[in-house]
N, C-alpha and C positions, 0 to 999 in steps of 0.2 A: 659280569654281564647281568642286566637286572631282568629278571623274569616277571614278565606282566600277565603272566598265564592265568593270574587271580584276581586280577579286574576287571570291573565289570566292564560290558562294550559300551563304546561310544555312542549315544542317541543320535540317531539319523534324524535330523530335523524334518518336520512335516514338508512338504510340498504345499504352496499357497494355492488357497481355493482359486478355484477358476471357474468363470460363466463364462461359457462362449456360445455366442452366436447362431444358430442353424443358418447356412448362406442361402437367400431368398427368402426368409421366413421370422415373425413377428412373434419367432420363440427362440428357444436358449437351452443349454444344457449345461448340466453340472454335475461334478461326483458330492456325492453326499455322504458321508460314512461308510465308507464302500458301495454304496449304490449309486445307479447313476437314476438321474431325473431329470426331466421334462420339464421346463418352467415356461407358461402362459400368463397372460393379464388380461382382462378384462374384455371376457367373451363376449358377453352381453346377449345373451340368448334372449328373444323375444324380443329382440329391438325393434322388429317392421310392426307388431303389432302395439309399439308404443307408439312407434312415429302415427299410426293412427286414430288413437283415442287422443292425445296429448296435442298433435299438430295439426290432425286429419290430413294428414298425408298415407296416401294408399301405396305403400311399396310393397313387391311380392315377396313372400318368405320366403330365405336365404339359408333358412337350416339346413336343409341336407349339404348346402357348400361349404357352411360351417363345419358340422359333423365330419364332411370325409377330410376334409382337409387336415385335422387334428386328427383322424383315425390316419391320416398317412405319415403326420409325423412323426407319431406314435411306433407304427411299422419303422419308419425309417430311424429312427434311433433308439427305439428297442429300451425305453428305461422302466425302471423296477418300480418309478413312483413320480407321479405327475402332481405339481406343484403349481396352481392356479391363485395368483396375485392378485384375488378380489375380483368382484363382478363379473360373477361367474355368469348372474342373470343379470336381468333388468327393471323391472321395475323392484319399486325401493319399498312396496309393503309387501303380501303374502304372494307368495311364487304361484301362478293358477293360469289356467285356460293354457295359450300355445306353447308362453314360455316353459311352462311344467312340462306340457308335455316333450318339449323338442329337451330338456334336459334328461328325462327320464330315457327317450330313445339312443339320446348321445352316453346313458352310463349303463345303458344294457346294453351298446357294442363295444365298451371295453372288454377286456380280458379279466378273468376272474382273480388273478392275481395282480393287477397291476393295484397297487397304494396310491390312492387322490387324496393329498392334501389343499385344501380350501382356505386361503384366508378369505374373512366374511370384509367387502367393500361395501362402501355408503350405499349400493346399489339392491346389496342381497338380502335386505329383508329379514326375513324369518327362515333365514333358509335352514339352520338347523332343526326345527323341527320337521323336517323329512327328507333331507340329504345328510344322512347318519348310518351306519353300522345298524344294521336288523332290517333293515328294509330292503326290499328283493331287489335291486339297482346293478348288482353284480360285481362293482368292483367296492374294496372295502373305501372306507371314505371317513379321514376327521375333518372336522370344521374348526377353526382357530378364528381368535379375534384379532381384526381389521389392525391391531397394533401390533400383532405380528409376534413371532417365533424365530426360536434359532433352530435352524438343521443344519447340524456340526457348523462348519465355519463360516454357513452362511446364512444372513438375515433376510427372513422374506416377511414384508410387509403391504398394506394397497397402497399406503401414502394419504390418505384422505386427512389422516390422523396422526398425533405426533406417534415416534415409534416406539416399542417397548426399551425397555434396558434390553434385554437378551438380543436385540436387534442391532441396538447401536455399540456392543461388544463382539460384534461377530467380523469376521475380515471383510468383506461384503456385504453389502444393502442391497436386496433389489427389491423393487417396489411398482407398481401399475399407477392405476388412476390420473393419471396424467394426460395420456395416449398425445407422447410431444410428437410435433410434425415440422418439415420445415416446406416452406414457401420458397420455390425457386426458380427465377426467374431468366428468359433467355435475350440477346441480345436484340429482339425486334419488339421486346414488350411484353411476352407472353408469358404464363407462368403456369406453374403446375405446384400442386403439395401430395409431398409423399412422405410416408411417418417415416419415424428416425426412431434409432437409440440414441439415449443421453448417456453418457458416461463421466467419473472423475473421481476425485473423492472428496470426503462432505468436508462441512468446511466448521468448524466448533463457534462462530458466534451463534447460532439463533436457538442451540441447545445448552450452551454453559450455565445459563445463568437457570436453568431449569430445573426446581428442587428433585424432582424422580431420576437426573443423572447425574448426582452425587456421586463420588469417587469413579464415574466410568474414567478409566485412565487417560484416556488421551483425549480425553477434556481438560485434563490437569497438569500434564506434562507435556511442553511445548517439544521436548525431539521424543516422541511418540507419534506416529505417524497415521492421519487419522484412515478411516475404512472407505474400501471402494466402492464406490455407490453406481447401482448401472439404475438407470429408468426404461421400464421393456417397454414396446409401445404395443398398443390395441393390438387385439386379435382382428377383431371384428372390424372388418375395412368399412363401412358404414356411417361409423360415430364420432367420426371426428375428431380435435385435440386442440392441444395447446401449440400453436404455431412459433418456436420456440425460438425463432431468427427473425420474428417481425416485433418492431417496439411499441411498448402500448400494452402487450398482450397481457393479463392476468395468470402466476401460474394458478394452479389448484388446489395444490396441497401447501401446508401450513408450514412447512421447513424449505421450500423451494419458493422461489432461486440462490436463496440467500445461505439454502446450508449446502451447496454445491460449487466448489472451488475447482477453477480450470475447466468446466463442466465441456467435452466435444459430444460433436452430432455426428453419429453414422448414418450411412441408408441402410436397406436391408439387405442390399446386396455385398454390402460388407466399404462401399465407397465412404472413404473416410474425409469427415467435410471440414473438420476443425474447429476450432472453439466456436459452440455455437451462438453465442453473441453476433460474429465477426461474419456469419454467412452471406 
C-alpha cells in the first residue's frame, strides 16, 4: 500500500475575486488580500459649486447628503479600506473653496483606521498635494495614478486613460468615469434614466496591438480567457453619464465600448436588464 504521508498537500486553488454589488447603492465590495473594501467612483465633491461658476446654475449644496450616505455605507459593510475610482472631487485644477472644504469634513469623519485608496481621475487636479499621509484628515490615505493599480486580484482604474499593465493582468477591472445610465422608457411615451452597472469581460481588440501590453497573456493566447471588467456608476446622483442604451451616445473613456465584449446593464437595485445595447 503506498504511503503518501511525505507529500506535500495538494493546493487548494484560490477562489475567484469577486465584486459585488451593495443592493440600492452606486458601490461594491470586494475582498482584497484578506481585507475586505468599499469601492466608490466618482464623487465629485463640489459639483453645485461648479455648476455655478461653469453654467451659472445655482443649486443648493448636497454635501452633507453626500457625506452621510458613504458614512452609512461605510457602517453598513464595515470594510478595512475604501477604494475610490477617480474624481474623488471636481474641479480639474487645485482642490479650494467648498470643494476642499466638504472633502476635508467627509475624511475627518472617517475612522482612524480605515485605508483610502485614491485613484487620481481627469477630474482631481492636484489632489495629491494635500490629500496625502501627514496631513491631519484622519484616515490614512495613498493617491495612485489615474492608470490604476492592482489590489491582489483586482484592477482598479478611472478609465479616462488607457490602463496600466498591472490592471489589465488582474481578474477584474473596475473602473469609473464613465457614470453609464440607461434611458427607459414606459408604454405611454414617458421615460426616466437611472444609472446602471456595466458588466462583461474586455474584449482584446482595442489593446493588442498596443506596445505597453506586450506579453500580457491573454492578449496572446486565444483559450485564455480575458478579465472581468465591471463599470461602477456615479456616486454622485447629480452628474449625469453616459446613457448607454441610447444610439449616437459617445462613450468617454478610450477603451470603451469597444474593449467590452457581451457588456450587460444592471440597475442598482440589482434588476438585471441585459446586454445593454438591446435595452
Amino acid at each position: 500500500m503506498r504511503d503518501d504521508s511525505d507529500r506535500p498537500p495538494a493546493e487548494t486553488p484560490s477562489p475567484p475575486a469577486r465584486v459585488e454589488p451593495v443592493p440600492g447603492e452606486p458601490a461594491a465590495t470586494a475582498a482584497i488580500e484578506g481585507e475586505s473594501a468599499l469601492l466608490v467612483a466618482d464623487y465629485h465633491a463640489g459639483y453645485e459649486a461648479g455648476l455655478r461658476s461653469e453654467r451659472g446654475v445655482d443649486v443648493p449644496s448636497r454635501a452633507p447628503d453626500r457625506r452621510e450616505r458613504l458614512l452609512a455605507l461605510l457602517e453598513r459593510t464595515d470594510p478595512d479600506r475604501l477604494v475610490v475610482l477617480g474624481d474623488l472631487m471636481h474641479s480639474i485644477g487645485d482642490p479650494g473653496g467648498a470643494e476642499r472644504g466638504e472633502l476635508e469634513v467627509l475624511f475627518e469623519s472617517f475612522s482612524d483606521d480605515l485605508e483610502v485608496t485614491v485613484v487620481k481621475g481627469n477630474h482631481d487636479g492636484r489632489i495629491e498635494t494635500w490629500l496625502a499621509d501627514g496631513n491631519d484628515i484622519g484616515a490614512t490615505v495613498t493617491v495612485v495614478p489615474g492608470e490604476g493599480i492592482a489590489l491582489g486580484d483586482i484592477g482598479v482604474c478611472h478609465g479616462h486613460t488607457w490602463p496600466s499593465r498591472a490592471v489589465l493582468e488582474s481578474e477584474v477591472v473596475c473602473l469609473g468615469h464613465e457614470h453609464p445610465c440607461v434611458r427607459l422608457e414606459d408604454e405611454v411615451g414617458g421615460s426616466r434614466v437611472e444609472r446602471a452597472w456595466l458588466r462583461g469581460r474586455l474584449d482584446p481588440g482595442p489593446f493588442r496591438d498596443r506596445p505597453e501590453y506586450e506579453e500580457v497573456s491573454w492578449l496572446e493566447a486565444a483559450d485564455e480567457t480575458p478579465p472581468r471588467a465591471v463599470v461602477v456608476p456615479a456616486f454622485n446622483d447629480l452628474v449625469g453619464g453616459t446613457w448607454i442604451n441610447v444610439s449616437g451616445q459617445s462613450f468617454l473613456s478610450p477603451f470603451l465600448p469597444a474593449g467590452l465584449a457581451s457588456g450587460e446593464a444592471y440597475l442598482l437595485d440589482g434588476t438585471r436588464l441585459g446586454p445593454y445595447e438591446s435595452i
